[in-house]
C-alpha atoms as an extended CHARMM CRD file, in Angstrom:
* protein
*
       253  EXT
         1         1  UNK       CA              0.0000000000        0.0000000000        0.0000000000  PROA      1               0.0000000000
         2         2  UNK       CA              2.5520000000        2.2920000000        1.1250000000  PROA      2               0.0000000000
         3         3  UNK       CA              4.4670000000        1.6290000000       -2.5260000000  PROA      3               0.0000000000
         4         4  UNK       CA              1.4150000000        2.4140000000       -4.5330000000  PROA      4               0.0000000000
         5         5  UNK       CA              0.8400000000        5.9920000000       -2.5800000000  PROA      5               0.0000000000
         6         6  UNK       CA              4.6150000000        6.5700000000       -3.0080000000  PROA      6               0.0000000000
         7         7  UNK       CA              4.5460000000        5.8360000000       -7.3780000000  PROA      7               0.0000000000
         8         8  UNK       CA              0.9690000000        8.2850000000       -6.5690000000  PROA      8               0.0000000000
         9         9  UNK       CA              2.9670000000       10.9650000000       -5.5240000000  PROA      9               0.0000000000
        10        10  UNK       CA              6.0120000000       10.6730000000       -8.3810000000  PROA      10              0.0000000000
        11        11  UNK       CA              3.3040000000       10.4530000000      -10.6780000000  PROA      11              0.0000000000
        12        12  UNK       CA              1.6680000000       13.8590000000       -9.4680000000  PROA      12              0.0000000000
        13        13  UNK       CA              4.8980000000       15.1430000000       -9.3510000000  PROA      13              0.0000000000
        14        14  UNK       CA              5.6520000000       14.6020000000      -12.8710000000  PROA      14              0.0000000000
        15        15  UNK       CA              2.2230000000       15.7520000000      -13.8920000000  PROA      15              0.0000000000
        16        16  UNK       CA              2.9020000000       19.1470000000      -12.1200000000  PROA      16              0.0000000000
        17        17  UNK       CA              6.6170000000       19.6740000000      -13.8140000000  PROA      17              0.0000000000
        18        18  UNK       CA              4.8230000000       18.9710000000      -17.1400000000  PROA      18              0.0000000000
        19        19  UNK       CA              1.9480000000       21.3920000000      -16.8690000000  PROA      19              0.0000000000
        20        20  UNK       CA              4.5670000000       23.6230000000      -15.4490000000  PROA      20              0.0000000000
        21        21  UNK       CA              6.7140000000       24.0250000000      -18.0190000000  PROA      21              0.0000000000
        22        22  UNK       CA              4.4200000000       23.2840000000      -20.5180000000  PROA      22              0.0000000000
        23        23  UNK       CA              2.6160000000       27.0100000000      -19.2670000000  PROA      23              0.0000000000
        24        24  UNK       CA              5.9970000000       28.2150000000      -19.5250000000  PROA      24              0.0000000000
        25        25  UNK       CA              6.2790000000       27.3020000000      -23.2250000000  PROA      25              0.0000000000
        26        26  UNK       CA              3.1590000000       28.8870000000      -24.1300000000  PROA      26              0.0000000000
        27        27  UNK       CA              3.8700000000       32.2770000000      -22.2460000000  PROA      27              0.0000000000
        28        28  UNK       CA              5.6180000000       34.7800000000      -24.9290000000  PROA      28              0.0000000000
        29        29  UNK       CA              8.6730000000       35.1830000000      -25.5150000000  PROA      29              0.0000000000
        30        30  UNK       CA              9.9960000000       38.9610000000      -23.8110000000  PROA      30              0.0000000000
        31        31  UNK       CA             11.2210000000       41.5030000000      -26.4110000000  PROA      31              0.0000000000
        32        32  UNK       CA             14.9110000000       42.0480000000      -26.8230000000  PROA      32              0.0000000000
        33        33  UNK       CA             16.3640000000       45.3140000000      -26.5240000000  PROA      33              0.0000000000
        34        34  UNK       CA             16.8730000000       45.5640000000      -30.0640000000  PROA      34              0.0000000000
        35        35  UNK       CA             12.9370000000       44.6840000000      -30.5910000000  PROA      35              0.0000000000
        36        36  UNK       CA             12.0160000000       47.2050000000      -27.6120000000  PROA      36              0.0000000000
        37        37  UNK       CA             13.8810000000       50.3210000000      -29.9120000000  PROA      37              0.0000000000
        38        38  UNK       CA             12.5200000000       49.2050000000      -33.0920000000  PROA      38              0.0000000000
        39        39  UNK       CA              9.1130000000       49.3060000000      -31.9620000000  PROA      39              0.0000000000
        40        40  UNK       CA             10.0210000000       53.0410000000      -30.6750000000  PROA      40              0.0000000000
        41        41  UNK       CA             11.0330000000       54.1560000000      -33.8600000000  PROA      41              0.0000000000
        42        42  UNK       CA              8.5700000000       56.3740000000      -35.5150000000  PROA      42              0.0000000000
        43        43  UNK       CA              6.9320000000       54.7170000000      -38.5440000000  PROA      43              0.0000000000
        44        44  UNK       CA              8.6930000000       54.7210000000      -41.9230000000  PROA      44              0.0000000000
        45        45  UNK       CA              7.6980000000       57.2130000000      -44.3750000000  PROA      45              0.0000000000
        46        46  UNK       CA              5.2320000000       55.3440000000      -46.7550000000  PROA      46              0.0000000000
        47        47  UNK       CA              6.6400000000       55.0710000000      -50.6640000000  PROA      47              0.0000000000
        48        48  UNK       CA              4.0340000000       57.6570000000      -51.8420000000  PROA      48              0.0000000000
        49        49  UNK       CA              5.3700000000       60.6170000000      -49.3680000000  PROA      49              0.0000000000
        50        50  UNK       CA              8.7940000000       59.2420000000      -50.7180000000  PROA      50              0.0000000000
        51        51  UNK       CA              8.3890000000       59.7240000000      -54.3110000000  PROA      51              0.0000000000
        52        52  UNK       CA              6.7260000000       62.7550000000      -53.7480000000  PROA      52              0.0000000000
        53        53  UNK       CA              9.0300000000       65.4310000000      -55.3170000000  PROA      53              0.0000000000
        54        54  UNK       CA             10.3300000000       68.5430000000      -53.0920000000  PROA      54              0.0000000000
        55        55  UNK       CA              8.7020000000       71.5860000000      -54.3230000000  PROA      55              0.0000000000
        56        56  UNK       CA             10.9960000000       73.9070000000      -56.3600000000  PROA      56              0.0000000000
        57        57  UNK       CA             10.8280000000       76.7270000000      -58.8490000000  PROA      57              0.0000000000
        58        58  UNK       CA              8.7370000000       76.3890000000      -61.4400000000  PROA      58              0.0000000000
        59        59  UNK       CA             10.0200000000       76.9690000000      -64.7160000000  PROA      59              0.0000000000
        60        60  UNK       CA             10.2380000000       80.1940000000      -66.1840000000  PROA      60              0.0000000000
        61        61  UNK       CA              7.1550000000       80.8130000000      -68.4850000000  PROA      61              0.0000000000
        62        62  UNK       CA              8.4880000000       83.8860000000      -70.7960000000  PROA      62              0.0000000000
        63        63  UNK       CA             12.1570000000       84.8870000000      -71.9100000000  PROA      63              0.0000000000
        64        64  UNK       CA             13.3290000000       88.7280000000      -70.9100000000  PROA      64              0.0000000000
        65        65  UNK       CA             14.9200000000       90.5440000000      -74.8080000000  PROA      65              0.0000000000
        66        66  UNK       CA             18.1800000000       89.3160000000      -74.3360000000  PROA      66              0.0000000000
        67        67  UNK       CA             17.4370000000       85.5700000000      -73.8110000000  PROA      67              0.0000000000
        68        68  UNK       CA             14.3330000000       86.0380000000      -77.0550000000  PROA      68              0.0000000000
        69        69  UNK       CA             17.1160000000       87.2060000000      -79.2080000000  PROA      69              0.0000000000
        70        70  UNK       CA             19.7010000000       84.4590000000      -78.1570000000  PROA      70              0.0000000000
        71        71  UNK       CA             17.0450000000       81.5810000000      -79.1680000000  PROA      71              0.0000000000
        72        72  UNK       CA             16.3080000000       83.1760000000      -82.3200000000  PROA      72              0.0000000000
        73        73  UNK       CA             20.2430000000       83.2100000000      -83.3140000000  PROA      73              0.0000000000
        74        74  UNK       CA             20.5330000000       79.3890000000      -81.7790000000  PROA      74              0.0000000000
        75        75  UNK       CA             17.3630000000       79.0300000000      -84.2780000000  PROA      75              0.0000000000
        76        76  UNK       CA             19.1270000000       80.0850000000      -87.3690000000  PROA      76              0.0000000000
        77        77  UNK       CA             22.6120000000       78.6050000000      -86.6430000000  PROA      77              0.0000000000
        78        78  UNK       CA             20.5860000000       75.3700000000      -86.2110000000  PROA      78              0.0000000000
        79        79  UNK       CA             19.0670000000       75.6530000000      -89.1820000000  PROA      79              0.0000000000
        80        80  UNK       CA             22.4880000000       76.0020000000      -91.1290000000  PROA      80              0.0000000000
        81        81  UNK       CA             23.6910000000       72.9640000000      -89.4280000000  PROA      81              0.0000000000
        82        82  UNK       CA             21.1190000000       70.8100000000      -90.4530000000  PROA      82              0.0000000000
        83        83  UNK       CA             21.1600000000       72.8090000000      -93.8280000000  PROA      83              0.0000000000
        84        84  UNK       CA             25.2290000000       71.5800000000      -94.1820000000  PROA      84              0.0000000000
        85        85  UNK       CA             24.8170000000       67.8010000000      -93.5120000000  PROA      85              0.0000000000
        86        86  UNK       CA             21.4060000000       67.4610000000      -95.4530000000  PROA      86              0.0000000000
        87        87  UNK       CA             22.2800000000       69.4330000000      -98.6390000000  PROA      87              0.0000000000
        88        88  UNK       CA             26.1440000000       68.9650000000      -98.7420000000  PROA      88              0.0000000000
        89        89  UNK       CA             25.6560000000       65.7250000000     -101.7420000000  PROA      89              0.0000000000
        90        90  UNK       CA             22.4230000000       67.1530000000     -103.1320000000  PROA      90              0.0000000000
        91        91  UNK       CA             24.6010000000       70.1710000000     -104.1240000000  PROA      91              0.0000000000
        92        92  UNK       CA             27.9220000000       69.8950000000     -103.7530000000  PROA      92              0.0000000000
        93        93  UNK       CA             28.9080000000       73.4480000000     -105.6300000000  PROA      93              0.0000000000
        94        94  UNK       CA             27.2500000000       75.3930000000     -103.3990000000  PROA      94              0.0000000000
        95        95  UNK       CA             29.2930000000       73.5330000000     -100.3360000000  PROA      95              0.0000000000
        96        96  UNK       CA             26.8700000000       74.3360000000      -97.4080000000  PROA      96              0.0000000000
        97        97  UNK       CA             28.2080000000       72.8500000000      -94.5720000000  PROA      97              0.0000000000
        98        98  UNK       CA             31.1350000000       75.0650000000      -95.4370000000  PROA      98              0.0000000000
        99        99  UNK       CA             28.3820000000       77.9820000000      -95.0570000000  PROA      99              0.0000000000
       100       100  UNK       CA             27.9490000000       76.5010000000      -91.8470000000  PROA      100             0.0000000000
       101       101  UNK       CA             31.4940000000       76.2190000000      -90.2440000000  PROA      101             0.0000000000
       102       102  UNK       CA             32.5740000000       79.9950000000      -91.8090000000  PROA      102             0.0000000000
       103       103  UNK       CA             29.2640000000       81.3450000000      -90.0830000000  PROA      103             0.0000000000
       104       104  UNK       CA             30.1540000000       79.7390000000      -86.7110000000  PROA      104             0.0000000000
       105       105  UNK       CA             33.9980000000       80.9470000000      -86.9740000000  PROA      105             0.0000000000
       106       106  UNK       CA             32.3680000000       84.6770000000      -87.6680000000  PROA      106             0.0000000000
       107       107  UNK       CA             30.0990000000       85.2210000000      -85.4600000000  PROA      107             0.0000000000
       108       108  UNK       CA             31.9550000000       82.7750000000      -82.4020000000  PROA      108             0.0000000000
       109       109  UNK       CA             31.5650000000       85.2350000000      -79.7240000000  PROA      109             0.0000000000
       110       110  UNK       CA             28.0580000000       86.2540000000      -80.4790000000  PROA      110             0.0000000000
       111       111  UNK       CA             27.0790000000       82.3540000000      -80.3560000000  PROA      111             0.0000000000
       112       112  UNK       CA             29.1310000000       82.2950000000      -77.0070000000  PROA      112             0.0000000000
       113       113  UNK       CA             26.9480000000       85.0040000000      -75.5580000000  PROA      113             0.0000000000
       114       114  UNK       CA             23.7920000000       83.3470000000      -77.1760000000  PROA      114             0.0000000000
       115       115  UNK       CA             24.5160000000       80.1820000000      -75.3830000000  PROA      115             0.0000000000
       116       116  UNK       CA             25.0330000000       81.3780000000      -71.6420000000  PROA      116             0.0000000000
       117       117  UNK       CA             22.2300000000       83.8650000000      -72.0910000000  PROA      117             0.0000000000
       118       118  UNK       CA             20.5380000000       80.2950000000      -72.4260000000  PROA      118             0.0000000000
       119       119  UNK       CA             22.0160000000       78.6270000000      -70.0350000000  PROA      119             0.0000000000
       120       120  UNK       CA             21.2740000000       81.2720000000      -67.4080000000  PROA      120             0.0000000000
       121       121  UNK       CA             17.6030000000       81.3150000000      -68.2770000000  PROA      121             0.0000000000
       122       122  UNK       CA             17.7400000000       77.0890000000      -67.4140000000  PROA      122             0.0000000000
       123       123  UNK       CA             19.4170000000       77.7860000000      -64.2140000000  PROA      123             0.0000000000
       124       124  UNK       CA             16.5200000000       80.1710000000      -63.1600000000  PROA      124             0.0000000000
       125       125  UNK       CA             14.3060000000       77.0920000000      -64.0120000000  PROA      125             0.0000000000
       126       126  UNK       CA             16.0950000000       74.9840000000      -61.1470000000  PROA      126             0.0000000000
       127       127  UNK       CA             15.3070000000       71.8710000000      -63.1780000000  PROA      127             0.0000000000
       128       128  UNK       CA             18.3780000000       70.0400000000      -63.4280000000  PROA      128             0.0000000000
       129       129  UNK       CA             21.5190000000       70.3030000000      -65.2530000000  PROA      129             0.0000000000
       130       130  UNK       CA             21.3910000000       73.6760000000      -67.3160000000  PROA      130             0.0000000000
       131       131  UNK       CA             24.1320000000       72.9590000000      -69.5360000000  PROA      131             0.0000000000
       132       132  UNK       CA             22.1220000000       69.9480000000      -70.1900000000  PROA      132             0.0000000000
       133       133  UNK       CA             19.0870000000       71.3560000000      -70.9350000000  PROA      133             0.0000000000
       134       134  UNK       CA             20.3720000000       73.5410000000      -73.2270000000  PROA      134             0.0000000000
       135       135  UNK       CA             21.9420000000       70.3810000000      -75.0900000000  PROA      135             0.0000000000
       136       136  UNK       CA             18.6120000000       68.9190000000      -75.1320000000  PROA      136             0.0000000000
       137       137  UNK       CA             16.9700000000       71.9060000000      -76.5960000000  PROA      137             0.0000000000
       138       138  UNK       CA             19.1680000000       72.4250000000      -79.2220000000  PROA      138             0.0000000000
       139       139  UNK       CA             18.8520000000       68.7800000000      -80.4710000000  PROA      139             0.0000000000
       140       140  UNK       CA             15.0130000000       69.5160000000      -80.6550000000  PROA      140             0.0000000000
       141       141  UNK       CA             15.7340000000       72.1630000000      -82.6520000000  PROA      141             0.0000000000
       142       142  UNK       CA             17.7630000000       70.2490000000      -84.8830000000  PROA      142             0.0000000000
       143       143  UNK       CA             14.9750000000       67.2830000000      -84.9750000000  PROA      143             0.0000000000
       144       144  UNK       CA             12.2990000000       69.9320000000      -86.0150000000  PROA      144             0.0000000000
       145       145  UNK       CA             14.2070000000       71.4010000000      -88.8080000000  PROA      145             0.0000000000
       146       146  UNK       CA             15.5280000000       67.8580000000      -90.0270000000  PROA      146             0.0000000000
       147       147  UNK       CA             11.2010000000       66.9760000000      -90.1800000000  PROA      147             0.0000000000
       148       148  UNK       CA             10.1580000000       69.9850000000      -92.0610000000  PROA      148             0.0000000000
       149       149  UNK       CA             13.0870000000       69.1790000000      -94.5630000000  PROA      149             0.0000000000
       150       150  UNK       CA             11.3120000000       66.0230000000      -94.5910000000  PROA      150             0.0000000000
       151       151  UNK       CA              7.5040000000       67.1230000000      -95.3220000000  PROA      151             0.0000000000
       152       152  UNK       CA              8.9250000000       69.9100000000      -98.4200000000  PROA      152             0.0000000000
       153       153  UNK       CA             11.4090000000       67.4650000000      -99.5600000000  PROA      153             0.0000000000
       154       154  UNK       CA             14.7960000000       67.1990000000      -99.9810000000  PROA      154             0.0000000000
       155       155  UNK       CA             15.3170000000       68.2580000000     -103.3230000000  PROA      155             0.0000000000
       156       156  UNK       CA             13.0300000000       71.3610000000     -102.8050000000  PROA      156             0.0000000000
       157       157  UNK       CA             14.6280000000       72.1880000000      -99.5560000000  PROA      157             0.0000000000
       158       158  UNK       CA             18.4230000000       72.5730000000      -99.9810000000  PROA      158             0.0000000000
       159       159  UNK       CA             17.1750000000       74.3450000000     -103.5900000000  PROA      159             0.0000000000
       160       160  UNK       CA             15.5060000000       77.2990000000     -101.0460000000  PROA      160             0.0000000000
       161       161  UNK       CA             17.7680000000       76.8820000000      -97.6040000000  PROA      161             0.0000000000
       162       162  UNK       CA             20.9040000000       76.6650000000      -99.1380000000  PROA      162             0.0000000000
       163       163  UNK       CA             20.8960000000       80.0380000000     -100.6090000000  PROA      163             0.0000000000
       164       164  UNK       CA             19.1750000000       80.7650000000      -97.1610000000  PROA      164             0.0000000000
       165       165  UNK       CA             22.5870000000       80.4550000000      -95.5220000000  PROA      165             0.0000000000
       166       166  UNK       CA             24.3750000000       82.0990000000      -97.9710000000  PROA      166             0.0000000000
       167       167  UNK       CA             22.8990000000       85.1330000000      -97.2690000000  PROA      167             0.0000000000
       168       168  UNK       CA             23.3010000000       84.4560000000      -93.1810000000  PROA      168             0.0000000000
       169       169  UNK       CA             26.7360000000       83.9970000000      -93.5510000000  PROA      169             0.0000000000
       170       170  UNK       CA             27.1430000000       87.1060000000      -95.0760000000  PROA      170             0.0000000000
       171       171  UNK       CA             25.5840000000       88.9340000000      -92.2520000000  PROA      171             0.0000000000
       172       172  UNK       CA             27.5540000000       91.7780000000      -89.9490000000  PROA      172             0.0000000000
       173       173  UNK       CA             27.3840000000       91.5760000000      -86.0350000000  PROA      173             0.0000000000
       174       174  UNK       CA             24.8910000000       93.9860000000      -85.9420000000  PROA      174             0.0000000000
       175       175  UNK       CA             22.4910000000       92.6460000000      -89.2640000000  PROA      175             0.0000000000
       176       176  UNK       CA             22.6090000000       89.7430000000      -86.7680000000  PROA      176             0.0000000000
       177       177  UNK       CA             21.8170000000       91.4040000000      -83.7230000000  PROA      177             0.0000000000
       178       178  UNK       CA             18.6820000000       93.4620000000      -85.7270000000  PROA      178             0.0000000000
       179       179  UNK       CA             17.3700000000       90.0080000000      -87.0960000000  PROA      179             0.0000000000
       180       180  UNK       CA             17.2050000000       88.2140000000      -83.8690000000  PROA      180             0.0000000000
       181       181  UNK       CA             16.3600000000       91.2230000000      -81.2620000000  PROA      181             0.0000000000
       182       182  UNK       CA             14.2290000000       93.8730000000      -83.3610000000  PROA      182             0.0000000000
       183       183  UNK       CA             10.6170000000       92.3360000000      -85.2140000000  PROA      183             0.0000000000
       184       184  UNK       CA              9.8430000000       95.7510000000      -86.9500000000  PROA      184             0.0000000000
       185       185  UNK       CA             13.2600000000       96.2570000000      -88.4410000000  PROA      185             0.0000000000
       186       186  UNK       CA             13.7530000000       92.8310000000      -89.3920000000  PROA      186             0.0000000000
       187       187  UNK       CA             10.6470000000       92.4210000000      -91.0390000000  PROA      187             0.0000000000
       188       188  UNK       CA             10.2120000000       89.2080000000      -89.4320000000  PROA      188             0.0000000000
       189       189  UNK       CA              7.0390000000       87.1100000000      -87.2490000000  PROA      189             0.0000000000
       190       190  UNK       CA              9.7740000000       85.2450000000      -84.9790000000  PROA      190             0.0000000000
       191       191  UNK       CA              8.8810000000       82.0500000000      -83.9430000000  PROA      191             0.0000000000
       192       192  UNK       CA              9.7690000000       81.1810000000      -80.2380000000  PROA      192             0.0000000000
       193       193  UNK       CA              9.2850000000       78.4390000000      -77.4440000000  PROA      193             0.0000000000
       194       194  UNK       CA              8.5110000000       81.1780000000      -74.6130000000  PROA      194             0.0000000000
       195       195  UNK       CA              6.5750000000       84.6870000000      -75.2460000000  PROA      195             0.0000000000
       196       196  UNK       CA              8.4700000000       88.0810000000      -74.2800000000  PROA      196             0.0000000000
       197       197  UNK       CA              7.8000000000       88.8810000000      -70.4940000000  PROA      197             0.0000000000
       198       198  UNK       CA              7.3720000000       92.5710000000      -71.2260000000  PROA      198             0.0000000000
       199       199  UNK       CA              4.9140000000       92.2910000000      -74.4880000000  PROA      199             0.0000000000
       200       200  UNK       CA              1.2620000000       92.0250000000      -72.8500000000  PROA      200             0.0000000000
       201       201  UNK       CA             -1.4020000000       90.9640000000      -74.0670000000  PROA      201             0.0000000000
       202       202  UNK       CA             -3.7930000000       93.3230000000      -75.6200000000  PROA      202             0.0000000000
       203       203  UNK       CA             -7.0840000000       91.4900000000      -76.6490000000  PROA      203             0.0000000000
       204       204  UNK       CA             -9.2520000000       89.3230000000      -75.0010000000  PROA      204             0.0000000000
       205       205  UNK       CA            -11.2220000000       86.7420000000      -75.9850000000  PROA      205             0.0000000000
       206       206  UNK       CA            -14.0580000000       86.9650000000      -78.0400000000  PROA      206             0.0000000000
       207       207  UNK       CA            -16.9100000000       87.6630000000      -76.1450000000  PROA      207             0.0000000000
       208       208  UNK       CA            -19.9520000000       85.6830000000      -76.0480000000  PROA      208             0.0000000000
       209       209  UNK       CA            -22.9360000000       87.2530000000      -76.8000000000  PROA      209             0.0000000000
       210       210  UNK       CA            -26.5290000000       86.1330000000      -76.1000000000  PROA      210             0.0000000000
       211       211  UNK       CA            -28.7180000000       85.4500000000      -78.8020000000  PROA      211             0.0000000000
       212       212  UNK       CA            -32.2820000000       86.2860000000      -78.4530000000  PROA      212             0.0000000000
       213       213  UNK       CA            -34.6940000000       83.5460000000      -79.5500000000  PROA      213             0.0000000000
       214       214  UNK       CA            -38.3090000000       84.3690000000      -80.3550000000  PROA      214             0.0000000000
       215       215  UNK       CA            -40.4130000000       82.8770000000      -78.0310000000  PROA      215             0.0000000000
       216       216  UNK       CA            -43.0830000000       80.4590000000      -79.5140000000  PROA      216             0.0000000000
       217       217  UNK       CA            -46.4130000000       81.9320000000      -79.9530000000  PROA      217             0.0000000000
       218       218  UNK       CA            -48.7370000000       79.8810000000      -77.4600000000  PROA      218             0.0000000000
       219       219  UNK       CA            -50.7140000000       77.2890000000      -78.8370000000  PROA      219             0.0000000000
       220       220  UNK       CA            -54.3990000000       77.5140000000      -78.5040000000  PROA      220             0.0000000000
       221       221  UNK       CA            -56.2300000000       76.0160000000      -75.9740000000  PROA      221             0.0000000000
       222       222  UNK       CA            -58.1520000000       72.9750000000      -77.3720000000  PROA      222             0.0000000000
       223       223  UNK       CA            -61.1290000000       73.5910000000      -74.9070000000  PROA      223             0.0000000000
       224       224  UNK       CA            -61.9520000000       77.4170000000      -76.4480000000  PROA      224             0.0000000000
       225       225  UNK       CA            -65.1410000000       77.5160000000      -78.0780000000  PROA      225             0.0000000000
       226       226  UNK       CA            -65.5400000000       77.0330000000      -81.6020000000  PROA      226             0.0000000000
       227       227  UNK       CA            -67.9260000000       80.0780000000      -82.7440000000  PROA      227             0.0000000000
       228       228  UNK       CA            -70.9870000000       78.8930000000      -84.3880000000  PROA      228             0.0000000000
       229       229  UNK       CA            -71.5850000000       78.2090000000      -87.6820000000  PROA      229             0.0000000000
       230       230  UNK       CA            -73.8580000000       80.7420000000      -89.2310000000  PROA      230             0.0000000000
       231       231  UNK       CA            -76.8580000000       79.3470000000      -90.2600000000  PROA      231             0.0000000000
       232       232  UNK       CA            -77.6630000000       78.6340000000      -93.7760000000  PROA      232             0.0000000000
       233       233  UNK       CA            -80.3800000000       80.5220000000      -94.8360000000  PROA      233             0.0000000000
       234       234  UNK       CA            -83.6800000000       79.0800000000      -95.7660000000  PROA      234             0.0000000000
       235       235  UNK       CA            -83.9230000000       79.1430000000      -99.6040000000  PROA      235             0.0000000000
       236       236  UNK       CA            -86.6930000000       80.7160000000     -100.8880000000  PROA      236             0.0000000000
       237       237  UNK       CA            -89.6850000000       78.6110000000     -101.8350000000  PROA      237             0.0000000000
       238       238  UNK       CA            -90.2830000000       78.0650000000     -105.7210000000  PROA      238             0.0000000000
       239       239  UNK       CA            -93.1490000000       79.8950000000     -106.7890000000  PROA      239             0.0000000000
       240       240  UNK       CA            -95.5860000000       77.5180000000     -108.5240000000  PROA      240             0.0000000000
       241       241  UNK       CA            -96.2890000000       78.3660000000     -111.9380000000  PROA      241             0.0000000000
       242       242  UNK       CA           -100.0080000000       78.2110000000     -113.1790000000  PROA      242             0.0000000000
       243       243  UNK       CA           -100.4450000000       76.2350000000     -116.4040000000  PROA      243             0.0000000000
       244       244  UNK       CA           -101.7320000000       77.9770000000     -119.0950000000  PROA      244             0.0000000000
       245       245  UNK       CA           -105.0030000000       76.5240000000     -119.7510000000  PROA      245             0.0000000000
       246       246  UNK       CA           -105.2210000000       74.5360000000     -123.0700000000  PROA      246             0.0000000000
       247       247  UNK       CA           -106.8390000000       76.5820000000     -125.7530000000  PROA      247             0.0000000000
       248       248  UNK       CA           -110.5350000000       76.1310000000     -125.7340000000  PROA      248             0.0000000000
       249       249  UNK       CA           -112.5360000000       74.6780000000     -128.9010000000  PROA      249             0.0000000000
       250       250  UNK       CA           -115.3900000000       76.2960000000     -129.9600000000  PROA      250             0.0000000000
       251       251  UNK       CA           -117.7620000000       74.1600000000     -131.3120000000  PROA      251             0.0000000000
       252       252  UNK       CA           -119.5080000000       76.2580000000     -134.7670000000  PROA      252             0.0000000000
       253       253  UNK       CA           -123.4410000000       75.1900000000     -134.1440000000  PROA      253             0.0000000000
């Protein structure tokens, strides 16, 4: 008896170690230190709020004279570039890529100004890399004369343009400084990416004007009385003709 109550109470015991550490196992783990300051950090900024761009200057929407007149001469030097590679086989004689280089050896410090007056204007933009994006607007330049050479056709085109910068090349400082900077002089419409800041805008738009409509004329009711018919009058009775009596015979006694 006394050995059964003793195995009893090992048993128990065993039991009790088990559930023991069995609750033991199931409590949670405590955090480590490391754990602890993570969970203090602030939260992470999500990837929207990162890709959302710092705000900056916008960029400039019109050009002040100097910086006008420096895209109109990057314009026409351009033009003679693309002018030199596209024509120089269709005619040779006329050698205009050698228009090209002598106008760019003439007028070097003029294109020198042209350039920074540029470059300054992409700087006030604060979009990147001026130098850049002066590169990148002078290759659109070159892009859009290369497809309008395209749409007249080559043939047609160095026939007019070459003669074009024949004429540039012959050009003084100051012809050059008239064409680009002065409209009424040059007798020119010059075409531009950005309007002049000081030139304002003197009409509106057209205005819009009401037009009256007549109203429609109300329909009549369909209840309103009809007036009455007149009535017909009452034709006139035939008068009845007596018939002539027959002739009488006398009889001759």
């Amino acid at each position: 008896m006394s050995r059964q109550r003793a195995a009893l109470r090992l048993s128990l015991k065993a039991l009790t170690g088990a559930a023991v550490l069995g609750a033991l196992l199931a409590l949670p783990a405590p955090a480590s230190a490391a754990a602890a300051k993570e969970a203090a950090k602030p939260p992470a900024k999500t990837a929207a709020a990162k890709a959302r761009p710092a705000s900056g200057p916008a960029t400039p929407a019109c050009y002040n004279r100097s910086e006008h007149a420096a895209e109109q001469l990057m314009r026409l030097h351009t033009e003679m570039m693309v002018v030199g590679l596209t024509c120089r086989t269709v005619v040779p004689d006329k050698k205009p890529f050698d228009l090209y280089q002598d106008f760019s050896v003439k007028n070097r410090a003029l294109l020198s100004s042209s350039e920074a007056s540029l470059i300054a204007f992409y700087k006030r933009s604060g979009g990147g890399n001026a130098t850049r994006q002066f590169d990148m607007f002078r290759t659109e330049l070159a892009n859009e004369v290369s497809r309008r050479a395209a749409t007249i056709g080559i043939p047609q085109y160095c026939a007019n343009f070459v003669d074009r910068s024949a004429a540039a090349k012959d050009l003084t400082a100051d012809d050059l400084r008239t064409l680009t900077s002065d409209e009424k002089s040059a007798g020119l419409m010059h075409l531009a990416s950005r309007p002049l800041c000081d030139v304002k805008v003197v009409s509106g738009p057209d205005t819009n004007y009401a037009v009256a409509s007549a109203a429609p004329a109300p329909a009549k009711a369909a209840t309103a009385k009809a007036k009455p018919a007149k009535a017909a009058a009452p034709a006139k009775p035939k008068q009845k003709v007596a018939a002539v009596p027959a002739k009488q015979s006398v009889a001759v006694r």
